[in-house]
C-alpha positions as CSV (number, residue, x, y, z in Angstrom):
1,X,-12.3,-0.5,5.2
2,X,-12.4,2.6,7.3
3,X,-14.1,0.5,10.3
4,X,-11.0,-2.0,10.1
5,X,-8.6,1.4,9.9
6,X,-10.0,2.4,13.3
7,X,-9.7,-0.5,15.2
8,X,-6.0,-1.1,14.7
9,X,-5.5,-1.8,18.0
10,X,-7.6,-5.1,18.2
11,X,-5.3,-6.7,15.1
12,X,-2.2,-8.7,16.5
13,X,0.1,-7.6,13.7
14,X,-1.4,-4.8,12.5
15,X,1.7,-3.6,10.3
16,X,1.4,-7.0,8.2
17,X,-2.6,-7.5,8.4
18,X,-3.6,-3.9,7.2
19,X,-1.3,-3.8,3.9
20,X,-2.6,-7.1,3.3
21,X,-6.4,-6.4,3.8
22,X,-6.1,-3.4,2.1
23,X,-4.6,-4.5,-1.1
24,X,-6.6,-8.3,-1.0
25,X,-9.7,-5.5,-0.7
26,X,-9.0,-3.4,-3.6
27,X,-8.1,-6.3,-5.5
28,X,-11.1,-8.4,-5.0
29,X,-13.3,-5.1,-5.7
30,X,-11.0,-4.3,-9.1
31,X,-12.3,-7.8,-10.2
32,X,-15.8,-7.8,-9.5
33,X,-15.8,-4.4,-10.9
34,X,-14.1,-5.5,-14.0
35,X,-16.3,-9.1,-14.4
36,X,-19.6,-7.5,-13.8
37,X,-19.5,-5.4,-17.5
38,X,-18.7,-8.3,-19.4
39,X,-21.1,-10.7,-17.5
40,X,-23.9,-8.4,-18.5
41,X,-22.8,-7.5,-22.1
42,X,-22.9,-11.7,-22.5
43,X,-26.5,-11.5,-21.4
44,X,-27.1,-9.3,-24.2
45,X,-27.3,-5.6,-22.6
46,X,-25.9,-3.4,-25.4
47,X,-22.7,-1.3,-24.7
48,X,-24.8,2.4,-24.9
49,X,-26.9,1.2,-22.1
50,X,-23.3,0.1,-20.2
51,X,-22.6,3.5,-20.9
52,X,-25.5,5.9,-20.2
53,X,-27.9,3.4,-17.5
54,X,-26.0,4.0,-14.0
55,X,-28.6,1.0,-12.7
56,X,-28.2,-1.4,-15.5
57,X,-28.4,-3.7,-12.9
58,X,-31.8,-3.1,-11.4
59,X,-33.2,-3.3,-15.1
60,X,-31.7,-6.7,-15.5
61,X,-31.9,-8.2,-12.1
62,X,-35.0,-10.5,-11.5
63,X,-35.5,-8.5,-8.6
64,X,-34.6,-5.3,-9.3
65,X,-35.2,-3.6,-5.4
66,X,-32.8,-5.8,-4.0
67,X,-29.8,-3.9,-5.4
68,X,-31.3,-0.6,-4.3
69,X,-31.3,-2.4,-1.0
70,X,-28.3,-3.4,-1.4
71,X,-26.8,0.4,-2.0
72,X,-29.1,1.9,0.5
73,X,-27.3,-1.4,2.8
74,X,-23.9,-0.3,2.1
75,X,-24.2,3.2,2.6
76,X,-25.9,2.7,5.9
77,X,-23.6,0.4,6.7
78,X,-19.9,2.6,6.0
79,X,-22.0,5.2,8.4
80,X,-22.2,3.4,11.1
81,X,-18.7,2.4,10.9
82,X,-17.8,6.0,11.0
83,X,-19.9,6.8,13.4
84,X,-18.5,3.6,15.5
85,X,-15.2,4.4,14.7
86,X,-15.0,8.3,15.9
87,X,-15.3,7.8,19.7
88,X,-12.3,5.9,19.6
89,X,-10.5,8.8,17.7
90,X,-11.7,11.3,19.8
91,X,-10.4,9.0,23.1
92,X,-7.0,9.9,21.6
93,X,-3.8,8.3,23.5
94,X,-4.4,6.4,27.4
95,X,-5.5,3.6,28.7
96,X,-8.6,1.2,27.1
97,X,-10.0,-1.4,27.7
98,X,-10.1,-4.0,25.3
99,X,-11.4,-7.5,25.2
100,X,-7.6,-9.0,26.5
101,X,-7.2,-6.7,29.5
102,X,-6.2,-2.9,29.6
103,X,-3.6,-1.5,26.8
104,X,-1.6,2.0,27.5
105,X,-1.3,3.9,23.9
Protein backbone atom coordinates (compact mmCIF):
# COMPACT_ATOMS: atom_id res chain seq x y z
CA UNK A 1 0.00 0.00 0.00
CA UNK A 2 2.47 2.68 0.80
CA UNK A 3 3.87 2.51 -3.04
CA UNK A 4 0.07 3.09 -4.23
CA UNK A 5 -0.12 6.15 -1.35
CA UNK A 6 2.83 7.85 -3.16
CA UNK A 7 1.88 7.81 -6.53
CA UNK A 8 -1.53 9.47 -6.11
CA UNK A 9 -1.03 11.59 -8.83
CA UNK A 10 -1.02 8.82 -11.56
CA UNK A 11 -4.81 7.55 -10.29
CA UNK A 12 -7.65 9.40 -12.28
CA UNK A 13 -9.98 9.65 -9.21
CA UNK A 14 -7.85 9.30 -6.58
CA UNK A 15 -10.40 10.43 -3.78
CA UNK A 16 -12.74 7.41 -4.81
CA UNK A 17 -9.81 4.76 -5.82
CA UNK A 18 -7.65 5.09 -2.58
CA UNK A 19 -10.60 4.58 0.10
CA UNK A 20 -11.60 1.82 -1.96
CA UNK A 21 -8.10 0.02 -2.40
CA UNK A 22 -7.49 0.67 0.90
CA UNK A 23 -10.41 -0.89 2.60
CA UNK A 24 -10.77 -3.98 -0.44
CA UNK A 25 -6.83 -4.32 0.94
CA UNK A 26 -7.46 -4.68 4.46
CA UNK A 27 -10.29 -6.70 3.82
CA UNK A 28 -8.93 -9.25 1.66
CA UNK A 29 -5.83 -9.50 4.16
CA UNK A 30 -8.44 -9.81 7.36
CA UNK A 31 -9.71 -12.89 5.43
CA UNK A 32 -6.73 -14.71 4.51
CA UNK A 33 -5.51 -13.97 7.90
CA UNK A 34 -8.53 -15.30 9.51
CA UNK A 35 -8.91 -18.61 6.95
CA UNK A 36 -5.28 -19.62 7.13
CA UNK A 37 -5.66 -20.77 11.25
CA UNK A 38 -8.56 -22.83 10.55
CA UNK A 39 -7.24 -24.29 7.29
CA UNK A 40 -4.23 -25.61 9.21
CA UNK A 41 -6.02 -26.64 12.46
CA UNK A 42 -8.32 -28.98 9.72
CA UNK A 43 -4.99 -30.49 8.61
CA UNK A 44 -4.50 -31.52 12.01
CA UNK A 45 -1.79 -28.96 13.52
CA UNK A 46 -2.76 -28.71 17.20
CA UNK A 47 -3.90 -25.23 18.71
CA UNK A 48 -0.40 -24.96 21.12
CA UNK A 49 1.67 -25.13 18.10
CA UNK A 50 -0.97 -22.27 16.51
CA UNK A 51 -0.04 -20.60 19.55
CA UNK A 52 3.71 -20.78 20.34
CA UNK A 53 5.32 -21.87 16.38
CA UNK A 54 5.50 -18.24 14.64
CA UNK A 55 6.41 -20.53 11.30
CA UNK A 56 3.77 -23.18 11.51
CA UNK A 57 3.72 -22.72 8.03
CA UNK A 58 7.26 -23.63 6.99
CA UNK A 59 6.81 -26.86 9.22
CA UNK A 60 3.70 -27.85 7.29
CA UNK A 61 4.43 -26.64 3.86
CA UNK A 62 5.79 -29.31 1.34
CA UNK A 63 8.35 -26.80 0.74
CA UNK A 64 9.01 -25.18 3.59
CA UNK A 65 11.85 -22.37 2.02
CA UNK A 66 9.45 -21.08 -0.18
CA UNK A 67 7.60 -19.10 2.56
CA UNK A 68 10.89 -17.82 3.88
CA UNK A 69 11.19 -16.69 0.40
CA UNK A 70 8.25 -15.49 0.31
CA UNK A 71 8.77 -13.11 3.69
CA UNK A 72 12.26 -12.26 2.73
CA UNK A 73 10.12 -11.32 -0.94
CA UNK A 74 7.77 -9.10 0.70
CA UNK A 75 10.00 -7.28 2.83
CA UNK A 76 12.28 -6.56 -0.02
CA UNK A 77 9.65 -5.71 -1.95
CA UNK A 78 7.69 -2.79 0.62
CA UNK A 79 11.58 -1.44 0.54
CA UNK A 80 11.84 -0.68 -2.59
CA UNK A 81 8.55 0.89 -2.73
CA UNK A 82 9.76 3.26 -0.04
CA UNK A 83 12.74 3.75 -1.52
CA UNK A 84 10.79 4.41 -4.96
CA UNK A 85 8.37 6.37 -3.41
CA UNK A 86 10.74 9.10 -1.45
CA UNK A 87 12.11 11.00 -4.51
CA UNK A 88 8.74 11.90 -5.35
CA UNK A 89 8.20 13.25 -1.78
CA UNK A 90 11.22 14.95 -1.59
CA UNK A 91 10.28 16.74 -5.29
CA UNK A 92 7.55 18.43 -3.16
CA UNK A 93 5.02 20.76 -5.18
CA UNK A 94 5.98 21.94 -9.26
CA UNK A 95 5.86 20.72 -12.35
CA UNK A 96 6.38 16.64 -13.33
CA UNK A 97 6.41 14.84 -15.80
CA UNK A 98 4.18 12.08 -16.07
CA UNK A 99 3.30 9.58 -18.64
CA UNK A 100 0.11 12.02 -20.00
CA UNK A 101 2.12 15.20 -20.45
CA UNK A 102 3.38 17.70 -17.73
CA UNK A 103 1.04 18.28 -14.39
CA UNK A 104 1.61 21.67 -12.17
CA UNK A 105 0.95 20.51 -8.27
Amino acid sequence: MPLHAKRTGDLKDPERSIPRGTLAAVGVSYVIYMVIPIVLKWGGVSEQQLLTEPLIMRDVARWGGIILVGLWGASLSSAVGSLLGAPQDAAGPGPRLRSHGWQFL
